[in-house]
C-alpha positions in Angstrom: 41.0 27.0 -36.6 44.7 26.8 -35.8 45.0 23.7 -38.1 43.4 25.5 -40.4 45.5 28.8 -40.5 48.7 26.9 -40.4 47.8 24.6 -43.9 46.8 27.6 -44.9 50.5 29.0 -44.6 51.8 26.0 -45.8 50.0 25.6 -49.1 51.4 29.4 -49.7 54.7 28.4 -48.7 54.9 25.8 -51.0 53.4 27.3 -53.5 56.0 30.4 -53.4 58.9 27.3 -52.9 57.6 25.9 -56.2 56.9 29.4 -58.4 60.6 30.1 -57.3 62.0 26.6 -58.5 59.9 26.8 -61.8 61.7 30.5 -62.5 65.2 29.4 -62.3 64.2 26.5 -64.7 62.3 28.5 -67.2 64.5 31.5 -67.2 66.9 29.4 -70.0 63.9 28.4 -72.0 62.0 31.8 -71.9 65.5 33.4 -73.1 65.6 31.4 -76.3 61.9 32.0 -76.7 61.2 28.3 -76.5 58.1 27.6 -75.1 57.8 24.0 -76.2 60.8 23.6 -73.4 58.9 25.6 -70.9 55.5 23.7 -71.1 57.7 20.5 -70.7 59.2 21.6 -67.4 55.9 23.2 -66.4 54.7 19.8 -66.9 56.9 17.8 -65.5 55.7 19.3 -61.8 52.1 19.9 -62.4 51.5 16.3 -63.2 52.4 15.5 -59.7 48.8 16.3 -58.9 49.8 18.8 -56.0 48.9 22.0 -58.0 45.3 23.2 -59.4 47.1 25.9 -62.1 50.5 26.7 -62.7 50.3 29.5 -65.4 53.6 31.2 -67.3 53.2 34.7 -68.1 55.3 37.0 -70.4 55.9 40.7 -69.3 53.5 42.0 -70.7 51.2 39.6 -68.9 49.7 38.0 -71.8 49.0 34.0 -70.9 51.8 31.7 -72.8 51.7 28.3 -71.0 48.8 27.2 -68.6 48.4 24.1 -66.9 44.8 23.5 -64.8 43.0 21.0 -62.8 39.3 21.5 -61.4 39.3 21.7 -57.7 38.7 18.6 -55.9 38.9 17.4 -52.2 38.6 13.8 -52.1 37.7 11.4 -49.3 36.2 14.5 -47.1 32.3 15.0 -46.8 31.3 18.4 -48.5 29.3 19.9 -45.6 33.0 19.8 -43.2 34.6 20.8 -46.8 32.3 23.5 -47.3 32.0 24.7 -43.5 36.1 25.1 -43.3 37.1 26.5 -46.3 40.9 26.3 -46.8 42.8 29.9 -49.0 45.3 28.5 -51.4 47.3 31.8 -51.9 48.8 31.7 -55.4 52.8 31.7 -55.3 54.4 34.0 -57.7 58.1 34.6 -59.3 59.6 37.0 -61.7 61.8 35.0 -64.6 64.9 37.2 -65.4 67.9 36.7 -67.3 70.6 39.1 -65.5 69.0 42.7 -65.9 66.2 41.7 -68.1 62.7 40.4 -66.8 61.3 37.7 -69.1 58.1 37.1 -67.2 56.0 35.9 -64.6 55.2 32.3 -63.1 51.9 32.0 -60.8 51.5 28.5 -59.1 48.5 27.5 -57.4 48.2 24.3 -54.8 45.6 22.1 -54.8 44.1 21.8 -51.7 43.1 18.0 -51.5 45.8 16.6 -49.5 44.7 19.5 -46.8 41.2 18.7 -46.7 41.6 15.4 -45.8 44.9 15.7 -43.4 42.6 18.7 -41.4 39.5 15.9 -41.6 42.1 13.3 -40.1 42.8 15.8 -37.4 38.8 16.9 -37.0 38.0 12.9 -36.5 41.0 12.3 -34.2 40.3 15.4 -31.8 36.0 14.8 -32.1 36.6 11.1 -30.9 39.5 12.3 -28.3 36.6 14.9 -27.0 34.3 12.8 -27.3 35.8 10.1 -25.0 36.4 12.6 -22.6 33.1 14.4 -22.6 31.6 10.7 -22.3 34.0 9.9 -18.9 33.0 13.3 -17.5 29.4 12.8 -18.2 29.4 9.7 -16.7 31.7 10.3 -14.2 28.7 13.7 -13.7 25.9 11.4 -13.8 27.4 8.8 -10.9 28.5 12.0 -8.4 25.0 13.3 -8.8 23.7 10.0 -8.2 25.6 9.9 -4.8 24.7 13.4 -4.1 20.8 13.2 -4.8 20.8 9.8 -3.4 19.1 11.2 0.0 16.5 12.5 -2.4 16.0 9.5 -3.9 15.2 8.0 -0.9 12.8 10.9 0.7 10.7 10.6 -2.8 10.1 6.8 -2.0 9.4 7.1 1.7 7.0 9.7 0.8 5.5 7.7 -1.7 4.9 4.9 0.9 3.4 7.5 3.0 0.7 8.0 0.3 0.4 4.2 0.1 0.2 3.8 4.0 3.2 2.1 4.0 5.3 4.0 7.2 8.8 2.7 6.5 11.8 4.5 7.5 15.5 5.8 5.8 17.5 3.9 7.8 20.6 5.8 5.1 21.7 9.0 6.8 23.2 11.9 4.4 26.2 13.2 5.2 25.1 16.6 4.2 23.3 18.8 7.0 20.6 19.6 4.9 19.8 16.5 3.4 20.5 14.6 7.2 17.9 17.3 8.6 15.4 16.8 5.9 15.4 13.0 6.4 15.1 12.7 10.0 12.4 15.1 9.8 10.5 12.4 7.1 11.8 9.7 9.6 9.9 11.3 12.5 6.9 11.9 10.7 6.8 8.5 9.5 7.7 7.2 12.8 4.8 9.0 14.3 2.1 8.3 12.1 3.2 4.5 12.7 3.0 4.7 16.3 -0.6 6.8 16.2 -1.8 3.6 13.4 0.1 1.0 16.1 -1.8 2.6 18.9 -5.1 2.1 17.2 -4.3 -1.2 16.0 -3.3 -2.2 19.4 -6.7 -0.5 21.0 -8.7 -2.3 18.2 -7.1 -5.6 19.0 -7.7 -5.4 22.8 -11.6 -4.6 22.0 -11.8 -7.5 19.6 -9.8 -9.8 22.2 -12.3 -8.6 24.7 -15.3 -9.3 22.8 -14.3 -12.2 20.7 -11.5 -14.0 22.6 -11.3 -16.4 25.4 -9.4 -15.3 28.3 -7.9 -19.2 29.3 -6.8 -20.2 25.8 -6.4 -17.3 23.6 -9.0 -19.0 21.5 -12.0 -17.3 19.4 -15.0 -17.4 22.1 -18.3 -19.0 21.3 -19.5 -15.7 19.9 -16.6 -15.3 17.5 -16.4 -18.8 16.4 -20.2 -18.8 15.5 -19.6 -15.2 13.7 -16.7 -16.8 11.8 -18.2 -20.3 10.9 -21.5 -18.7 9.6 -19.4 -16.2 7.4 -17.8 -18.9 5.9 -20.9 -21.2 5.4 -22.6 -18.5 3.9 -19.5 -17.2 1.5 -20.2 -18.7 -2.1 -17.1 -20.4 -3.7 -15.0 -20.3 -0.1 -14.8 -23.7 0.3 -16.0 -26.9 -1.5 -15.6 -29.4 1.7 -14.6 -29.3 5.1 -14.9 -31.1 8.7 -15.8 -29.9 12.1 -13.9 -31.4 15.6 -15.7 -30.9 18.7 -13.7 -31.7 21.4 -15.6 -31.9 25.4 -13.7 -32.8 28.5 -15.8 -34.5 31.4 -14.6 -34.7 35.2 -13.0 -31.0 34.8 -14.8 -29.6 37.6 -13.7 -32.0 40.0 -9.8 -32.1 38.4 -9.9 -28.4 39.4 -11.3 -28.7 43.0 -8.4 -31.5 42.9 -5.7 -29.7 41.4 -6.5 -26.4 41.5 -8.1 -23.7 38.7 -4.5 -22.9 37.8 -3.7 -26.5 36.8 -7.0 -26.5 35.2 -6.3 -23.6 33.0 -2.7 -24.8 31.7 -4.0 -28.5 31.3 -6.3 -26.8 28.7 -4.0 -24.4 27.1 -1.7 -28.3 26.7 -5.0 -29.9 25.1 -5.0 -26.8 23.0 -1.8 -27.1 21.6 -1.9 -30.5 21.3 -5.0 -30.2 18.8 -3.4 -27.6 16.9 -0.1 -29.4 16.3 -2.3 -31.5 13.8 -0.8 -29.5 11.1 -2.2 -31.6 8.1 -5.9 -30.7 9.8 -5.1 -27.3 8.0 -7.3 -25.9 10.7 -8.9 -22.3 10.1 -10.8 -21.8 13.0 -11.0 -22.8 16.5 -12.7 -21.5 19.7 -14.0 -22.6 22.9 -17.6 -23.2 22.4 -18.6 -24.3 26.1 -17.0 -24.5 29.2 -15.4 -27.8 28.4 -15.9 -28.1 24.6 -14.1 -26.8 22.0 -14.4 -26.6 18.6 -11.7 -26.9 15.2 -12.8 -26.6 12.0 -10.8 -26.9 8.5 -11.5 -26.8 4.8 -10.8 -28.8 1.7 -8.7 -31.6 3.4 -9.4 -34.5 2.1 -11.1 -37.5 3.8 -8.4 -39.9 4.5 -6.2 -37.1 5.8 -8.9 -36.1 8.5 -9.6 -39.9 9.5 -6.2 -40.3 9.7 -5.0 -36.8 11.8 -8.3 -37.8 14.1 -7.1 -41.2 15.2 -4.1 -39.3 15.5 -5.4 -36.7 17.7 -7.7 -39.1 19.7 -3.7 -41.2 20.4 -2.0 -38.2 22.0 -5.1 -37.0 24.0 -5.1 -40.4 25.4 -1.1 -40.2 26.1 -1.4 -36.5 27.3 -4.1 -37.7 30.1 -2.9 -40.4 31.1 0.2 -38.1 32.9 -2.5 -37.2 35.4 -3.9 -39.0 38.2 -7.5 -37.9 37.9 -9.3 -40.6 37.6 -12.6 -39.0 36.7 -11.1 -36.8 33.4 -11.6 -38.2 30.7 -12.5 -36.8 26.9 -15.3 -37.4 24.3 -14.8 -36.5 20.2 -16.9 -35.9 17.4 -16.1 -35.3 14.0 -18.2 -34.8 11.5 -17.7 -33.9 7.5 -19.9 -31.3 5.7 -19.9 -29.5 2.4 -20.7 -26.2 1.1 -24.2 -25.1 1.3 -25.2 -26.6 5.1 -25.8 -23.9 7.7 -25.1 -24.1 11.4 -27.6 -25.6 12.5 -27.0 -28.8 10.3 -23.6 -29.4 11.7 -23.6 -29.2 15.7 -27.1 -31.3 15.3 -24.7 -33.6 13.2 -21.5 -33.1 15.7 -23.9 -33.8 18.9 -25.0 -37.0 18.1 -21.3 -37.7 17.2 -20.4 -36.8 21.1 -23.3 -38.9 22.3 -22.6 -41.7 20.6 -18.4 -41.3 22.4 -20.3 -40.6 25.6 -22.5 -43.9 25.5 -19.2 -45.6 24.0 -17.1 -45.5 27.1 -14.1 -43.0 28.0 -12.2 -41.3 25.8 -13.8 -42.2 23.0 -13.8 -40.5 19.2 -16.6 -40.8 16.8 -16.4 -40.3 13.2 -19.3 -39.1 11.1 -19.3 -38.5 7.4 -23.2 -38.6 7.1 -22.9 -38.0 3.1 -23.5 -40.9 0.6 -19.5 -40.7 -1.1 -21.4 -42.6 -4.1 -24.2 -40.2 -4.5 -21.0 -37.3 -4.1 -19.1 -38.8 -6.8 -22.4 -38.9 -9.1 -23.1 -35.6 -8.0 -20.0 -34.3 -8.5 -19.3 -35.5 -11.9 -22.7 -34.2 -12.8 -22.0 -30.4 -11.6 -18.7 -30.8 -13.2 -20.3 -31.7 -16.8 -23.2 -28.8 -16.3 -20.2 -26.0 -15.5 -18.0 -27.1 -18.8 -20.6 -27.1 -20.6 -22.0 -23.7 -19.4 -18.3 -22.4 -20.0 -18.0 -23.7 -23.8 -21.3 -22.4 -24.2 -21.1 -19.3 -22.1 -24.1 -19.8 -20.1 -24.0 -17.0 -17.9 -25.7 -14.2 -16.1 -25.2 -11.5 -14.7 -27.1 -9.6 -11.7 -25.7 -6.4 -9.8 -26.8 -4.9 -6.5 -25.8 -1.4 -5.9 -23.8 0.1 -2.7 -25.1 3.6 -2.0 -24.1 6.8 0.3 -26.2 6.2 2.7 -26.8 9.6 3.5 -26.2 11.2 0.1 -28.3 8.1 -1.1 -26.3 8.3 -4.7 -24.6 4.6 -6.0 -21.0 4.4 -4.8 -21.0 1.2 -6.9 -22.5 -2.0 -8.3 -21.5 -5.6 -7.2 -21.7 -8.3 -10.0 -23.1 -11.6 -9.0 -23.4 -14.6 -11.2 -25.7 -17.5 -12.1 -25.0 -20.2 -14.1 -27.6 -21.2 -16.9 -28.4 -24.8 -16.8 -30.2 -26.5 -20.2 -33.3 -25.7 -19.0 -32.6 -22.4 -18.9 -32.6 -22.3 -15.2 -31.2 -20.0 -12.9 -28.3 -21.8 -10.9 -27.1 -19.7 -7.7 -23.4 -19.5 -7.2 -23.9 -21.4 -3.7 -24.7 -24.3 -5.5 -22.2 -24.6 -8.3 -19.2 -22.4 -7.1 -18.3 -25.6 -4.2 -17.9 -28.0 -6.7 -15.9 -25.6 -9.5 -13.5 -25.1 -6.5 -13.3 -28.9 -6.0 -13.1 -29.9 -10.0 -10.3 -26.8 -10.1 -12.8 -24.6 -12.2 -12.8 -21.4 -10.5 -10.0 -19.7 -12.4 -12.1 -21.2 -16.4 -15.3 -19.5 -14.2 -13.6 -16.3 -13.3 -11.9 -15.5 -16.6 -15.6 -15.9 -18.1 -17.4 -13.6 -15.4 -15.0 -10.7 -16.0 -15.0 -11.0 -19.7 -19.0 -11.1 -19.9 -18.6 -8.0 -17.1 -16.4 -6.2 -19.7 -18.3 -6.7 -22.8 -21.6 -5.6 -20.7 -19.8 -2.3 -19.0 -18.6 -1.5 -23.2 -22.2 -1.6 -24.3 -23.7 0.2 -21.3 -22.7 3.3 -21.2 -24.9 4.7 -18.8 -23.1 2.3 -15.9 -20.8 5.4 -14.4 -20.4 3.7 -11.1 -17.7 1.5 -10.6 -18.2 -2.1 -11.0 -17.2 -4.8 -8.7 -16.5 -8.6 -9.3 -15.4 -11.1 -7.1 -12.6 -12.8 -7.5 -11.4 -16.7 -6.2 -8.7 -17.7 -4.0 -7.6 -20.3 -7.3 -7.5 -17.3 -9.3 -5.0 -15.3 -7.1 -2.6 -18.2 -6.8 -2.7 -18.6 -10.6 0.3 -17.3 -12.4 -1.7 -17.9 -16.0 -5.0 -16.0 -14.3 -3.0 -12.9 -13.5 -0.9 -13.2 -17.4 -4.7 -13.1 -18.7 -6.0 -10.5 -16.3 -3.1 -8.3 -17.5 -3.9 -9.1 -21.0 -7.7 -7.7 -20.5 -7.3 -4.9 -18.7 -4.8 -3.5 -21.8 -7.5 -4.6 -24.2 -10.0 -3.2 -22.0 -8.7 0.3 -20.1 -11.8 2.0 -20.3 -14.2 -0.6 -18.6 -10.7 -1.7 -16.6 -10.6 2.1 -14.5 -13.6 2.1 -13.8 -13.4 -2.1 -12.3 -12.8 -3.1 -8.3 -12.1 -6.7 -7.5 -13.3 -8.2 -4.0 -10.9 -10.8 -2.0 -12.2 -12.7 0.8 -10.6 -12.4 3.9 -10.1 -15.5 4.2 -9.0 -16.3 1.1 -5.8 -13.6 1.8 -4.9 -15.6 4.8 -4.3 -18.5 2.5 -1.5 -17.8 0.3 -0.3 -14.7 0.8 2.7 -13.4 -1.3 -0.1 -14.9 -4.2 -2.0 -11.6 -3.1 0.2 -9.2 -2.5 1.3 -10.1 -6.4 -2.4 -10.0 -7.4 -3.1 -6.6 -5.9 0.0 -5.1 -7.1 -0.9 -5.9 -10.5 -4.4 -4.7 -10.3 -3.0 -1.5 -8.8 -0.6 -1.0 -11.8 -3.4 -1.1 -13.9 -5.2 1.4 -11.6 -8.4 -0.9 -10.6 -9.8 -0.6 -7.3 -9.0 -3.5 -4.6 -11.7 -4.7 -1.6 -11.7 -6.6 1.2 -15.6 -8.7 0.9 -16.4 -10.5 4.6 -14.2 -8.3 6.6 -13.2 -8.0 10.5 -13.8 -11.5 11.7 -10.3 -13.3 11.5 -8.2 -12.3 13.9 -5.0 -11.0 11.8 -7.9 -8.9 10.0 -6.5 -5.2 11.2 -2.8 -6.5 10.5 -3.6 -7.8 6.9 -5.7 -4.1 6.4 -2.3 -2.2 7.8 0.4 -4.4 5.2 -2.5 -4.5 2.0 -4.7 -1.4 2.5 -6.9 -1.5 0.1 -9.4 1.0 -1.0 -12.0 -0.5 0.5 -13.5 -3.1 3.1 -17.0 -4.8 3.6 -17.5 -5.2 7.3 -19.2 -8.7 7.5 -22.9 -9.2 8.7 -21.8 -10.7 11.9 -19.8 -7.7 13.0 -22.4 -5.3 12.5 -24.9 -7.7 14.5 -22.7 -8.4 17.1 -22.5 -4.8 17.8 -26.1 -4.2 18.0 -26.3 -6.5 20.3 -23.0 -6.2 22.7 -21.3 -2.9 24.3 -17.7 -4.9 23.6 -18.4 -5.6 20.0 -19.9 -2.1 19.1 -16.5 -1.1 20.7 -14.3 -3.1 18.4 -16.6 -2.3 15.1 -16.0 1.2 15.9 -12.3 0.7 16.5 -12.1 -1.2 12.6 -13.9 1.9 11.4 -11.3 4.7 13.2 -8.4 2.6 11.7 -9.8 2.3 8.3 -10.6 5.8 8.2 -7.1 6.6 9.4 -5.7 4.7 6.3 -8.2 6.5 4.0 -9.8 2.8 3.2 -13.9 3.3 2.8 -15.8 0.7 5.1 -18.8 -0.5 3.3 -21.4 -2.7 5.4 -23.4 -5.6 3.7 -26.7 -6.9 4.6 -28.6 -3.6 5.6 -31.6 -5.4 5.8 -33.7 -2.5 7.9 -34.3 0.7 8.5 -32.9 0.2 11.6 -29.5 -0.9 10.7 -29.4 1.6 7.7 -29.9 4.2 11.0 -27.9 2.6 13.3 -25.0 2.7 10.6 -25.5 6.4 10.1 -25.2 7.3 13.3 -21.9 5.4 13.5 -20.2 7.1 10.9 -20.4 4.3 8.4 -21.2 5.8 4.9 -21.6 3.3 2.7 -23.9 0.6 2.8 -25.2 -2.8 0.4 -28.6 -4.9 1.5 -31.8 -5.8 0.4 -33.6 -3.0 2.2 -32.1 -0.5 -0.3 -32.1 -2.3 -3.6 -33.1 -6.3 -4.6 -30.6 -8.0 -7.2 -31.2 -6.7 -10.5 -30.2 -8.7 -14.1 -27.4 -6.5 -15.8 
């Protein structure tokens, strides 16, 4: 506005400078009464293009000379024109000869060169203000940053509360309020992380008391049974694996020798000897007799295990012969299996493996792969023809068994199993074909083709409210392409994808583990459920349910059995239960096969249960 006022004042002082000039210059031609000599000096300034009229007047007022332009303001947009209006006051001077007036000279200025000289100075000052509203906004933006910092913080540490993650803001404020309000989160955190640690700690002590051997620190015979027939029994865990029994004979009289003491740590050194074997990949071991022990291990392939067991059977013999017993002495049995032999099958197998090093002399090792690797091959290459083919062709289907409230006795949710179609148009059960998709590196083609068939079928039944759950592989989690496609779906798919859980094995978590943290994190961003499926045996299972929690667990068979059956391992189910509950994860239990588990589990608190005793498989 100041600019403004001030070319205001100038175009009326030049105008007045110019109607003053013009009346000294036109007083000689007015006073001969020439007016062809006053138009030519009237002229010779207006064509300057600085003036919009200049007009000559006589005294009487009447118009003799008149020089106009239309108004124009150039090189200026009209709105800024039009919003800042600039006054051009017309400058005026009397003509006179001595005493006599001869008339009357009005000049007008044309206000162009104003209008753009006050748009000039309207750009100049908006950038100048601009820059310096830009710095202080910034400069604004970074304080506040470092002053709501602290808050910052105290959102995401109570976010991982909600998560049941219990970290803590190891940033103190500087400001009172803020320094009070974060060791207050800290200690809540803090507290609630030593009440879950506590529980943890009293869970594991159950389990190590009902599942652990004192001497070693190994999984008892009970455990290790538990364990092996979970994983026998899990379709698509494994394709192959191997089982190592190793049995010591002369111990008794090494310890009246040498003591119980020497005894013990001569163990705990076999122990660690065994398990040094690192290309054994070994998942489970446990003492399975006084003097015997068992390892067992999973898709290694055959070479490696003949090779590791020579290996084995070498430091054994080099570890022993440090002693001067002359009575100890070892016997080992290895034997190969694949998916779909129970129990049973294997220590009949793994027996007649120790026999045959008993009757062979001392410190024998006998190696058994009882299967026909011909009749594998052919039967490998078959299974792996039938699966392509049932993928190209999509011969698949579906069947779903429900989990219910057992006490409200509504579904909680439906589990999706699948059967592959053979030509025939023959049910195939996932036990079968799932060991050798895992060995021909088909389980991720397999997976992608469950979940899409689940998808299409949840889309056209619309009366399926409950949430749906599918199992997915350990190949499929490590698969960067897998989870690419999975996100893919679930955009494509968002109705059917709320309303989907996905089921890891326990033991498939163990196996690669930032693969599963990236998998469930993914699944979570797309707001689909996560579960545990054969959990509580392993024993990092309560660690792995503390750093994951998912939203849900299914306690194995063997757990629930086991605590039927033993004071200890009732103890440690109802420990996995307090824990789970503190972490707001649901515990589901699988193979309610009676009335009297269904009541047994009641009375324990669990709610949810899955069996044949309260629904069969039924086709989706």
């Amino acid at each position: 506005m100041a600019t403004r006022d001030f070319l205001q004042q100038q175009l009326s002082s030049h105008a007045q400078d110019t109607a003053g000039s013009l009346s000294h210059d036109l007083a000689t031609s007015l006073s001969r009464n020439d007016l062809v000599l006053a138009e030519v000096q009237l002229s010779s300034v207006f064509d300057r293009g600085y003036y919009q009229k200049i007009i000559l007047f006589d005294v009487y007022g009447k118009k003799l000379v008149s020089k106009e332009l239309p108004l124009k303001v150039d090189n200026v947009p009209l709105p800024f024109s039009s919003l800042l209006q600039l006054q051009t006051p017309p400058g005026e001077a009397f003509i006179s000869e001595g005493w006599r007036q001869l008339g009357k000279i009005v000049v007008i200025n044309q206000p162009t060169f104003a209008y753009q000289f006050l748009w000039d100075s309207f750009k100049q000052q908006a950038g100048l203000m601009l820059l310096m509203y830009s710095l202080v906004f910034f400069l604004t933006m970074w304080l506040l940053k470092i002053i709501l910092r602290p808050l910052s913080l105290i959102e995401h540490t109570a976010l991982d509360i909600q998560n049941k993650r219990f970290n803590q803001i190891l940033e103190l404020p500087n400001s009172r309020e803020f320094r009070r309000v974060v060791s207050a989160m800290n200690s809540m955190s803090s507290k609630i992380s030593e009440m879950l640690s506590a529980e943890t700690s009293k869970a594991e002590a159950f389990r190590a008391e009902a599942y652990t051997d004192k001497v070693t620190g190994l999984d008892n015979r009970k455990a290790f049974d538990l364990r092996l027939n979970a994983l026998l029994q899990e379709d698509g865990g494994f394709s192959s694996g191997y089982l190592i029994v190793l049995e010591f004979d002369g111990l008794k009289e090494f310890n009246h020798e040498h003591g119980y003491q020497e005894g013990d740590q001569l163990l705990a050194d076999v122990i660690k000897i065994a398990l040094s074997c690192s290309e054994l990949q070994i998942g489970i071991s446990g003492r399975i007799g006084g003097t015997a022990f068992g390892f067992v291990g999973f898709d290694v392939l055959s070479n490696v295990i003949d090779s590791e067991f020579k290996a084995l059977q070498r430091k054994l013999i080099g570890f022993i012969e440090h002693f001067s017993a002359k009575n100890l002495s070892f016997n080992l049995g290895c034997v190969h299996f694949s998916a779909g032999q129970t129990r049973g099958e294997l220590f009949a197998k793994v027996d007649l493996a120790l026999e045959t090093a008993r009757q062979n002399g001392r410190n024998v090792a006998i190696n058994f792969n009882l299967a026909d690797e011909n009749k594998i091959a052919e039967g490998s290459s078959g299974w792996r023809a039938l699966i392509q083919s049932a993928l190209s062709e999509k011969r698949w289907a579906l069947f779903t068994q429900p989990v219910f409230n057992l006490t409200a006795q509504d579904v909680f949710q439906h589990e999706i199993f699948s059967r592959l179609i053979d030509q025939q148009g023959n049910f195939i059960s996932a036990a079968l074909f799932l060991p050798m998709a895992m060995r021909h590196q088909l389980m991720t083609d397999i997976d992608k083709a469950v979940i899409s068939l689940v998808i299409d079928q949840m889309n056209s039944l619309g009366y399926m409210e409950a949430n749906v759950a599918v199992n997915v592989s350990a190949q499929s989690i490590e698969s960067e392409s897998f989870r690419e496609w999975l996100g893919e779906k679930l955009v494509s798919s968002q109705d059917a994808g709320s309303r989907l859980s996905f089921e890891l094995s326990e033991f498939g978590c163990g196996k690669n583990m930032p693969s599963t943290m990236s998998f469930i994190a993914l699944l979570r961003s797309y707001g689909v459920l996560v579960g545990f499926d054969h959990f509580g045996l392993a024993p990092g299972s309560l660690d792995l349910l503390r750093k994951v929690v998912p939203d849900y667990i299914k306690l194995d068979s063997g757990l629930v059995d086991a605590a039927l059956e033993s004071e200890q391992a009732q103890l440690h189910l109802r420990s996995v239960i307090l824990l789970a509950n503190a972490l707001d994860v649901k515990v589901i239990a699988q193979n309610v096969e009676s009335a009297k588990i269904k009541d047994w589990l009641i009375n324990e608190r669990i709610i949810f249960g899955q069996g044949y005793f309260l629904s069969p498989l039924a086709r989706m």
